[in-house]
N, C-alpha and C positions, 0 to 999 in steps of 0.2 A: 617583237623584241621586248618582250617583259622584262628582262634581266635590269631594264634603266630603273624599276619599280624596286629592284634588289639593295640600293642605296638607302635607300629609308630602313634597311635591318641595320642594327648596329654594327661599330667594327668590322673584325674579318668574319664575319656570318656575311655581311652584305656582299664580300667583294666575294667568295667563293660561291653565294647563289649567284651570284650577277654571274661567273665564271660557268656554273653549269648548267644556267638557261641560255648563256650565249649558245654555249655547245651545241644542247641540244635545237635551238632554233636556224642555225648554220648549219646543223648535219640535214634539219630537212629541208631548209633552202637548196642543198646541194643537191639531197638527193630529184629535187626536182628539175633543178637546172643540169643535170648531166643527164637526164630522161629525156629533156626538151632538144639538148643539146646531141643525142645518138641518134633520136626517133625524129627528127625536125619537127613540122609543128608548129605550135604556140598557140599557151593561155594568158587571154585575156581577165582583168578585173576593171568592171566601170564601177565610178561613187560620184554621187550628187555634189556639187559643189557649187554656190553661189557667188565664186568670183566672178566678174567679166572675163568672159574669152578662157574661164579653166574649166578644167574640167578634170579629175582624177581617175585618169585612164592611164591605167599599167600592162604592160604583156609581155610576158618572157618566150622569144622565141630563140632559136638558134646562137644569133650575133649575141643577143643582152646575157647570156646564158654563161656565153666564153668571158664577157667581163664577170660575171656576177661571181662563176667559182672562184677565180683566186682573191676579188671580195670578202666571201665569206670563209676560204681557209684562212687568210690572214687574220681575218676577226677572231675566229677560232685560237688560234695559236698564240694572239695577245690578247685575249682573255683569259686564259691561261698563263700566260708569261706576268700577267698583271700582280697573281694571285699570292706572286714573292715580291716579285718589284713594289709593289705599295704599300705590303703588309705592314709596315711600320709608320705609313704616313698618318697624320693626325683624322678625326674623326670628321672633319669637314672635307678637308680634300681627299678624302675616299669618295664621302657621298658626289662630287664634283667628278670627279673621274670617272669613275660608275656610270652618271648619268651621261655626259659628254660622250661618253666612248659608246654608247650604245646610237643616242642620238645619231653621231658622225657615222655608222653602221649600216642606219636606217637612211638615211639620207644619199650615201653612196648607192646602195641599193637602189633606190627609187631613181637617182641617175641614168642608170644604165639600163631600166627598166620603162619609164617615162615615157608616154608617148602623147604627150602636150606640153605645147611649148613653157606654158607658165608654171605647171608643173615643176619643168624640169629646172627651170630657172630657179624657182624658191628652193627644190631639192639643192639644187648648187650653193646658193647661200648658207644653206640649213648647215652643209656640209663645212663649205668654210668657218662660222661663225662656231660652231662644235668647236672647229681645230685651233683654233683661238683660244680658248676658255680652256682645252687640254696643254697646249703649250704654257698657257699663263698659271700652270699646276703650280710652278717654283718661283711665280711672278713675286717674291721678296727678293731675287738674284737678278741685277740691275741688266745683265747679257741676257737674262730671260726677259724680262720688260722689253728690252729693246728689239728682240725678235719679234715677241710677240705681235710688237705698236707695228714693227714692221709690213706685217704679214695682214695685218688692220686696215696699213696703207695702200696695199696691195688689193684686198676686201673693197676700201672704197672707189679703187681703179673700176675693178671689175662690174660696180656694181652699177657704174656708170656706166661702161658697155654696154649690161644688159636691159639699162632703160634702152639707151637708143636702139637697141633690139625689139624690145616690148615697143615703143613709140612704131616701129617701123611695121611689126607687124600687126598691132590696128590700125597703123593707117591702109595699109595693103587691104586686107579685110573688109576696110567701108570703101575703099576703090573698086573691088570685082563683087561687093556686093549692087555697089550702086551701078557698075560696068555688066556684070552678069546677069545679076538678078538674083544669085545666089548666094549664100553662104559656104564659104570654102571650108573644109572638114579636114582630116586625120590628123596628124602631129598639131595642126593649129586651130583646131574644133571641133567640130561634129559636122562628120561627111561621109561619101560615100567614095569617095575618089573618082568622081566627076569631072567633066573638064574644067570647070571653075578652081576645084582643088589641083589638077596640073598644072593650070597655067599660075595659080599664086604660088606655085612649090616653084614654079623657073623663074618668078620673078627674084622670088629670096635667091636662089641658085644667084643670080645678076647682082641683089643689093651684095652678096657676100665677095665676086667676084670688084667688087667696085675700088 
């Protein structure tokens, strides 16, 4: 998603590149998600990453495939719809918009593509905190503030959830590590789908049932 890079061109040069790098980086998303999505399958991507317990592992198979195209046609089709809608807005809140809207793009994506829990948790943030900063476009209209602060409030609901999510799942973690002997893998690290990683996947199945 280079198009967020499209902001830094002046005026309406930036929102119309921003506009046709969307396009073109949603048409190839698509086309690869309707491939995964005919031919079943799934491609994996791994990357290094030095958080505790993350790890940036993505794979679009099948399921992530049926979210991601109407994802990315919708990005599509308001990157385009953007290209009137904003033309007139001032040269800062283009560059805001531009960047936001790609941000919140990237981030949905990675959502429904995520296959680590911490991962997906910051993609989720990533996602909310975009839709913030795009809502807050008209934040001098006092109903806009008020949404926005709202939606903020909501953000710090959430965000509390997901610790006691994270909290829950290192503590599970140093349990069937120190129970097992192993380290439990897929969605929550690096594994093989062992029986160390079934039985932590039934315990979550239990913390979620609680």
């Amino acid at each position: 998603e280079a198009g967020g890079l499209a902001g830094l061109l002046p005026g309406k040069r930036g929102l119309r590149a921003s506009a046709v790098l969307a396009v073109i980086g949603t048409a190839l998303g698509t086309l690869s998600a309707a491939t995964t999505l005919a031919a079943g399958g799934r491609l994996d991507f791994h990357g290094t990453w030095s958080i505790p317990h993350g790890e940036i592992h993505l794979a679009l198979d099948p399921l992530s495939s049926a979210f991601l195209l109407p994802i990315l046609a919708l990005s599509a089709l308001a990157s385009i719809y953007a290209t009137g809608y904003l033309r007139d807005r001032p040269e800062g809140q283009l560059r805001q918009a531009i960047f936001f809207f790609h941000v919140l793009t990237i981030s949905m994506c990675v959502v429904v593509t995520a296959k680590n829990a911490i991962l997906f948790l910051l993609a989720w943030e990533t996602m909310a905190i975009s839709s913030f900063f795009l809502v807050m476009l008209d934040g001098h209209r006092s109903d806009v503030r008020r949404a926005g602060f709202d939606e903020l409030g909501g953000l710090r609901n959430v965000l509390s959830e997901h610790q006691l999510v994270f909290d829950a799942i290192i503590e599970l973690r140093m349990f069937h590590r120190r129970d097992c002997g192993t380290p439990v893998g897929g969605m929550f690290g690096i594994g093989d789908g062992n029986l160390p990683d079934r039985r932590f996947t039934q315990d979550l199945q239990a913390l979620g049932e609680v």
